[in-house]
N, C-alpha and C positions, 0 to 999 in steps of 0.2 A: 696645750690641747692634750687631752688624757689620753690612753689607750683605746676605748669603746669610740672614742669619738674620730680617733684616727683611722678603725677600723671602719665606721659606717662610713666615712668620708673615701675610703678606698673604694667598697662597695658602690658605694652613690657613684661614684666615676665610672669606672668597670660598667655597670650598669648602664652609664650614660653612652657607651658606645658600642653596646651589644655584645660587651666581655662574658658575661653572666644573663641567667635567666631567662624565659622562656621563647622572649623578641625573636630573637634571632634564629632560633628552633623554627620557628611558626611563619619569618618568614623565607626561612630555606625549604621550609616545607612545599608551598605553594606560591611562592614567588609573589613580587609584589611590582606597579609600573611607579613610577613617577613622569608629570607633565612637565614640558619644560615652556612652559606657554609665558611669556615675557615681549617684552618690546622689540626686543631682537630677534625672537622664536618663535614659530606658530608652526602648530602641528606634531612637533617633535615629542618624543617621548621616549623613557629608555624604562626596560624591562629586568626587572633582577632576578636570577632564581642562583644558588649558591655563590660562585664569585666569578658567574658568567653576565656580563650586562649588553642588553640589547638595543639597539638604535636604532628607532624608526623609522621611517622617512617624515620626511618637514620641510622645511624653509629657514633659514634664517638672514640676519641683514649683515653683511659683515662689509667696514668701507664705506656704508653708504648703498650697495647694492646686494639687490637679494639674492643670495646663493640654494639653489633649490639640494637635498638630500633625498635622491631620488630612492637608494635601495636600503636595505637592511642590514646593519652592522652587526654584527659580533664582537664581542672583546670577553679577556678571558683576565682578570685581574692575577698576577702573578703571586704567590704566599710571600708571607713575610717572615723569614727565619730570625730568632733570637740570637742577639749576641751574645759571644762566648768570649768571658775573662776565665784566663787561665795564670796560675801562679800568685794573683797578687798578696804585694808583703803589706800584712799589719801586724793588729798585737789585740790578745784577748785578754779584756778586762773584764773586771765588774763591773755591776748596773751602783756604782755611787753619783754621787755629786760631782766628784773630780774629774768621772769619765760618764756623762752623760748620754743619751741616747745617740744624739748626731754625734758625738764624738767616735762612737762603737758603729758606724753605717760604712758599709764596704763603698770604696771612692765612683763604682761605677754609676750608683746611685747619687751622685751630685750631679745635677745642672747648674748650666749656665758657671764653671769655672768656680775663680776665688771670689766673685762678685754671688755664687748661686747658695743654694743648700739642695735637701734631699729631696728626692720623688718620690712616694709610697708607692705600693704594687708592681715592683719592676721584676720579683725576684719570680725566676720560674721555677715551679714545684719540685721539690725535691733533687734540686739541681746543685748546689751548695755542698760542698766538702772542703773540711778545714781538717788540715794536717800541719805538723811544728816545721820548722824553717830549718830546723838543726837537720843532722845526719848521725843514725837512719832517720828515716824520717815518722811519724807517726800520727796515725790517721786520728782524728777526736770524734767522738762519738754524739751526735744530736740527743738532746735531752739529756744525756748523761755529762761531757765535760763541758756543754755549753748550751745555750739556748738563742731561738730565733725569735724575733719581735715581728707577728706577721705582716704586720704593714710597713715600717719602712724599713724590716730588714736588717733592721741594728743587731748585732750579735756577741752575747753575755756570756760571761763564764761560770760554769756552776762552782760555787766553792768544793763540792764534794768530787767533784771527778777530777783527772789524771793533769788535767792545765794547768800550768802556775801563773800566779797572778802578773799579767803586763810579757808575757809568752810571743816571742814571734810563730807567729803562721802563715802560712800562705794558703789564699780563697780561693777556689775556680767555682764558679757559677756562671748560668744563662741569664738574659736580662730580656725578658720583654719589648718588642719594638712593632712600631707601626710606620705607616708612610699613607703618604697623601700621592694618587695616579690624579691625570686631570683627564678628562676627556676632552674631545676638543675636534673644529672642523676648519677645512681649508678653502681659501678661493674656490675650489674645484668641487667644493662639497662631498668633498673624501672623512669620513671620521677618520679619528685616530687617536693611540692612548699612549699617553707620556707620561711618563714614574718618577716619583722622588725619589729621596733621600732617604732609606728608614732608617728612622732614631728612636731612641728609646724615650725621649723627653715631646714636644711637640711639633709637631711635623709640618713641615710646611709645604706648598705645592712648586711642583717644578716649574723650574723656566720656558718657554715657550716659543718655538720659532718665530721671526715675524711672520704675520699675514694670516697668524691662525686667532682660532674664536671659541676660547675655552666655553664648555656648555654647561662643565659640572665636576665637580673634585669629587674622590673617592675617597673614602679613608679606609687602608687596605688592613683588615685583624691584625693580628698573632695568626705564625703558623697558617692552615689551611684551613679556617674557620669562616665558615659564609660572612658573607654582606647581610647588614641589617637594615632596614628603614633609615636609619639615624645615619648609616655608613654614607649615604650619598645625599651629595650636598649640591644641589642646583643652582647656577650662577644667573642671577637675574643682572649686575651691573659690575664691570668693572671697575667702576670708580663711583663707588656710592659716596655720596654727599647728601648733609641734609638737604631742604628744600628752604633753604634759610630766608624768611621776606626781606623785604630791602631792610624797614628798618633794623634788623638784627644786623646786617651788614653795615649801615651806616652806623650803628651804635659801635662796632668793633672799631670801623676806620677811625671816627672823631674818640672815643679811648684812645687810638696809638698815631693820635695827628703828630707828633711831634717826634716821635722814634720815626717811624715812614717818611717824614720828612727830613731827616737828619741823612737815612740811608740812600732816599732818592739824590739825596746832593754831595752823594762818596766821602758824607761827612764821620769819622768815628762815633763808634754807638760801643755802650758797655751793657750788659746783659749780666743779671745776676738771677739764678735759678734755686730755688727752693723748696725742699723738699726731703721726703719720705726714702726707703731701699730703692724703689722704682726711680727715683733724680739721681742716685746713686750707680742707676747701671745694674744694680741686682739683676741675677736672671742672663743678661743679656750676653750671648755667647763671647761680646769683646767690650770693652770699654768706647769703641767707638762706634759700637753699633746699638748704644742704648739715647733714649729719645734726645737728650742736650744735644749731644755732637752728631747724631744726625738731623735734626733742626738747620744747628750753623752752619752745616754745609748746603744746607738746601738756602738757605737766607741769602749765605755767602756766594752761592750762585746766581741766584737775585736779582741781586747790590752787588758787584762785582768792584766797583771801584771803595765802597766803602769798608772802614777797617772797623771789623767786629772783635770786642774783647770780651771773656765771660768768666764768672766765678760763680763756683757751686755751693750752697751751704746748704747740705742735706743731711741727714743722720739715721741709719737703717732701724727701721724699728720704733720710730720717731712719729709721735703726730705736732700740729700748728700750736699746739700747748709749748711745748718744749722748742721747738727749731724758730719760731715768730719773735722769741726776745733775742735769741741770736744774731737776726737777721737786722730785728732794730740795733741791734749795740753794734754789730762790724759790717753791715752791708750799705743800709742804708745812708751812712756819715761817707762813703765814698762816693755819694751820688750816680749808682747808676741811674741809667736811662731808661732802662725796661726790666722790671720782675718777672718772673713768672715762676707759677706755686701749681705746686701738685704735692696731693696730700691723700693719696688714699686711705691713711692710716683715721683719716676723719670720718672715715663714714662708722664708725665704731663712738664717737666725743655727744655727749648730748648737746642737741640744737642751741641752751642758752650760751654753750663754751664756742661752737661753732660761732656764732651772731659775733661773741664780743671778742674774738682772737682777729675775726676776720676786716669786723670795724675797726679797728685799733691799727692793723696793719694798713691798712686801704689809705685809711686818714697819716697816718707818718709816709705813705707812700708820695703820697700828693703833695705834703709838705715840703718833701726832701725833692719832690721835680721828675721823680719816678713814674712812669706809667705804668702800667699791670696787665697781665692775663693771667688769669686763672683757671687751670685742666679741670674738667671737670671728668675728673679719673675714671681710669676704668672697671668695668666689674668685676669683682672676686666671684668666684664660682658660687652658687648658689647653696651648698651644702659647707662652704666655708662661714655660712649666718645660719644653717640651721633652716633654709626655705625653699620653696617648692620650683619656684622662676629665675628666670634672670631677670624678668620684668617686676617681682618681688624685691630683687638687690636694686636694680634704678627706682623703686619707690621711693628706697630711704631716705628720710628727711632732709639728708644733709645735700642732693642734688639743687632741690627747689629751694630749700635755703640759701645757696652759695649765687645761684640763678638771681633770686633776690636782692641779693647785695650787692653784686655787681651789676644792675643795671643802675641801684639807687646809686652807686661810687662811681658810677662812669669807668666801668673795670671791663676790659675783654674778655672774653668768655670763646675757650676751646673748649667744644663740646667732644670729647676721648667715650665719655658714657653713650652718648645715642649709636657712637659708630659699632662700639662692641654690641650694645642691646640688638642692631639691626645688619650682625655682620653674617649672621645666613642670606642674607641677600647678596653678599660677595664669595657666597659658595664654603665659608667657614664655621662652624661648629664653636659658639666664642669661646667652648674652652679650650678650644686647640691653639688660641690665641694665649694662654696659659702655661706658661713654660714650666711648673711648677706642678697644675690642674689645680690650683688654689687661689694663689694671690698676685703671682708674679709674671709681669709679660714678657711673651719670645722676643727671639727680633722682629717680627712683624709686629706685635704687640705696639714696640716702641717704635716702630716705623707709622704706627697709625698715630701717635701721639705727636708724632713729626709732622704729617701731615696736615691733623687741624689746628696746629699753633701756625702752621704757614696758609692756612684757611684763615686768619683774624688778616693776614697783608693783603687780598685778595681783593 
C-alpha cells in the first residue's frame, strides 16, 4: 500500500468516528437524540449534546418482565486520556529495503503482540522526541536528523543531519486511545454507565453485572472531544443470529452428519483448519484467544466425553491458491474428519480461480472422508477496497460464489460475513471489530468466528 493510500485510509477511519471534520462540530453544536425502539425497548430514547447523554423514560423487557424507566437520566461520559510511552530503546535508520517501513514503527504502535502489525493514526501531534541512548544525551531535531511518516509513524533518518546510521535512541510519545462505556439498566429500572478498557487499538465493551440490560455502547473520543452520531451505538439484540430457515439448518447438519455423530458418541474426531493470517491468530491479543482454540473449547464443552485433535495449516498473507495444494499434499492423507477454511485473503482472487481452488478441494475432501465448513470471512474495512460500504465489501463476488459451491458439495457454511455486515445491531461499529481498522480481527472478532462455526452443530 503506498503512502497517499495509507494516508486516505487513516483519514477514512478518523473520519469514520468523528476524529475529523465537521460531524462532530455540528452535532456538539445542537445536540442530537437517538431512539432506542427495539423489541426489548419502547419509548426510550437518549439525548447527546457534548459527552453528556441523556435517558428518557421508557419501558424495557428485561427476564421476560417489563421494567418501566420512570425518570430522566443523566450521565456524563468520562475523557479518555492518551497513553504515554516514555524512554523506549530503538535505533534510527534509513528508509531502505533492509529497514523497511514496519521495521522503523515505534513498538507501541503494534497490535495484537508477535501474532499483530501496525495501527496507523495512533501518534499524538507533536508529541514524539527522539534523543540518543548514550550520555549526555542529545535531543534529534524533526525534519532535520530524522523524519516522521504520518500515518503509521515509522521514523527515518535524514542522511544529512547529526544521527548515525542504526543510532540508539530512546522515543517518548502519546498514543491515541479510545474505549467503549455501555449504558445499560437494572431490574429496578435504575440506568447506569459502565466503562471499559481504553486502548489504543480496538476497544471492546465492558463486562456487565448479572441482571443488567445493556441499551447501548458508547465509544468514548480522544481527550475531551464530544460524542458524535456515529459515537453511539444502540443495542437492538444481544445475540444476533441470522434468521436462518430450516432448510439452511438441515443443509449444515446432513454436511456434518458424520463429525456430530462421531462427537455425540465420545468418539475421537480430528479437525484440520485452514487458512489465511486470521487461522493464524494474527491480531488476536493471545494465541488462545484467536477463532481455532476458541471454537475447541466451546465444541470441547459440548462433546465433553469426546477427544478432539486439531492441525493448523495456515500461512499469513496467504490465499486458497497457495495454502489448498498444501493441504491436499500433508492434511488430507491424514484423514481428518472435519476441515474447515477461512480465506479472507480470497475476496481479493478472481471468481474463475475462486470456482476451481474451491472445487478441487471440496472433491479431494469427500474423497479422503473429510467433511467441510467453510467461514465465509469477515469484512475488511470498506476503504481497505477503495469503497463507499460495508454492504459494498459483502457484495464481492467471492461471498455468493463460495455460498454456491457449498451448497452444490454439500459443504457447511459459517456465515462470519452477515454477522459483521449486521453487527450494529449488537451495538458495534464493525470496524471496531478490527483490531488493526483494516483487515484483522480483535478478539471479539475471532469470538464471533467461534460462534458461527458452533452455529453449523446447532
Amino acid at each position: 500500500m503506498n503512502l497517499v493510500l495509507r494516508i486516505a485510509l487513516l483519514f477514512s477511519v478518523l473520519a469514520t468516528f468523528g476524529w475529523l471534520g465537521a460531524s462532530a462540530q455540528e452535532d456538539a453544536a445542537d445536540g442530537f437524540e437517538v431512539p432506542m425502539e427495539n423489541r426489548d425497548c419502547h419509548g426510550l430514547s437518549l439525548k447527546v449534546s457534548g459527552r453528556n447523554v441523556i435517558v428518557n423514560p421508557g419501558s424495557c423487557l428485561l427476564s421476560g418482565k417489563t421494567i418501566k424507566v420512570a425518570g430522566v437520566t443523566s450521565l456524563q461520559i468520562p475523557p479518555v486520556l492518551p497513553e504515554t510511552v516514555a524512554d523506549e530503546r530503538s535505533k534510527l535508520f534509513s528508509a531502505t529495503d533492509d529497514h523497511p517501513f514496519f521495521v522503523r514503527i515505534p513498538a507501541g504502535f503494534m497490535a495484537g503482540g508477535a501474532r499483530g502489525g501496525p495501527v496507523g493514526g495512533l501518534l499524538v501531534r507533536d508529541s514524539l522526541s527522539v534523543r540518543s541512548a548514550a550520555s549526555p544525551p542529545v535531543v534529534f531535531r524533526p525534519g532535520v536528523d530524522y523524519r516522521v511518516e504520518p500515518n503509521w509513524s515509522s521514523i527515518e533518518r535524514v542522511a544529512s543531519g547529526s544521527a548515525k546510521e542504526g543510532q540508539d535512541v530512546l522515543l517518548s510519545y502519546r498514543i491515541y486511545r479510545t474505549r467503549i462505556d455501555t449504558v445499560a439498566v437494572d431490574s429496578a429500572g435504575q440506568i447506569k454507565l459502565f466503562s471499559g478498557q481504553p486502548t489504543a487499538f480496538a476497544p471492546t465493551p465492558p463486562a456487565l453485572p448479572a441482571g443488567m440490560l445493556p441499551l447501548a455502547n458508547i465509544l468514548a473520543p480522544p481527550f475531551e472531544r464530544p460524542l458524535d452520531s456515529k459515537s453511539v451505538m444502540p443495542i437492538e439484540s444481544l445475540s444476533l443470529s441470522r434468521d436462518a430457515s430450516s432448510d439452511v439448518l438441515e443443509a449444515n447438519k446432513q454436511a456434518l452428519a458424520k463429525t456430530i455423530g462421531k462427537l455425540a458418541a465420545g468418539q475421537p474426531v480430528k479437525i484440520t483448519f485452514c487458512g489465511d493470517s486470521v487461522a493464524c491468530g494474527c491480531f488476536a491479543s493471545k494465541m488462545e484467544r484467536s477463532f481455532p482454540y476458541v471454537f475447541l473449547d466451546k465444541l470441547k464443552k459440548r462433546y465433553p466425553k469426546s477427544q478432539v485433535g486439531f492441525t493448523n495449516v495456515c500461512i499469513g498473507g496467504a490465499n486458497s491458491s497457495k495454502v489448498f495444494p498444501k493441504v491436499e499434499a500433508e492434511a488430507l492423507p491424514q484423514h481428518p474428519d472435519l476441515l474447515i477454511i477461512e480465506f479472507v485473503n480470497d475476496l481479493s482472487l478472481p471468481a474463475e480461480e475462486v470456482r476451481k481452488n474451491y472445487a478441487k478441494l471440496f472433491a479431494g475432501a469427500k474423497l479422503g472422508g473429510a467433511e467441510v465448513i467453510v467461514c465465509l470471512p469477515h469484512l475488511p474495512s470498506p476503504n481497505f477496497y477503495g469503497v463507499k460500504s460495508w454492504k459494498n465489501v459483502a457484495s464481492r463476488s467471492y461471498y455468493g460464489l463460495v455460498r454456491e459451491l457449498a451448497h452444490k458439495n454439500q459443504v457447511a457454511v459459517a456465515d462470519v460475513a452477515w454477522r459483521w455486515e449486521n453487527s450494529l445491531r449488537e451495538g458495534m461499529n464493525p470496524l471496531l471489530l478490527l483490531a488493526d481498522r483494516a483487515n484483522h480481527p480483535n478478539d471479539r472478532g475471532h469470538e464471533i468466528y467461534a460462534e458461527e462455526l458452533m452455529r453449523c452443530f446447532q
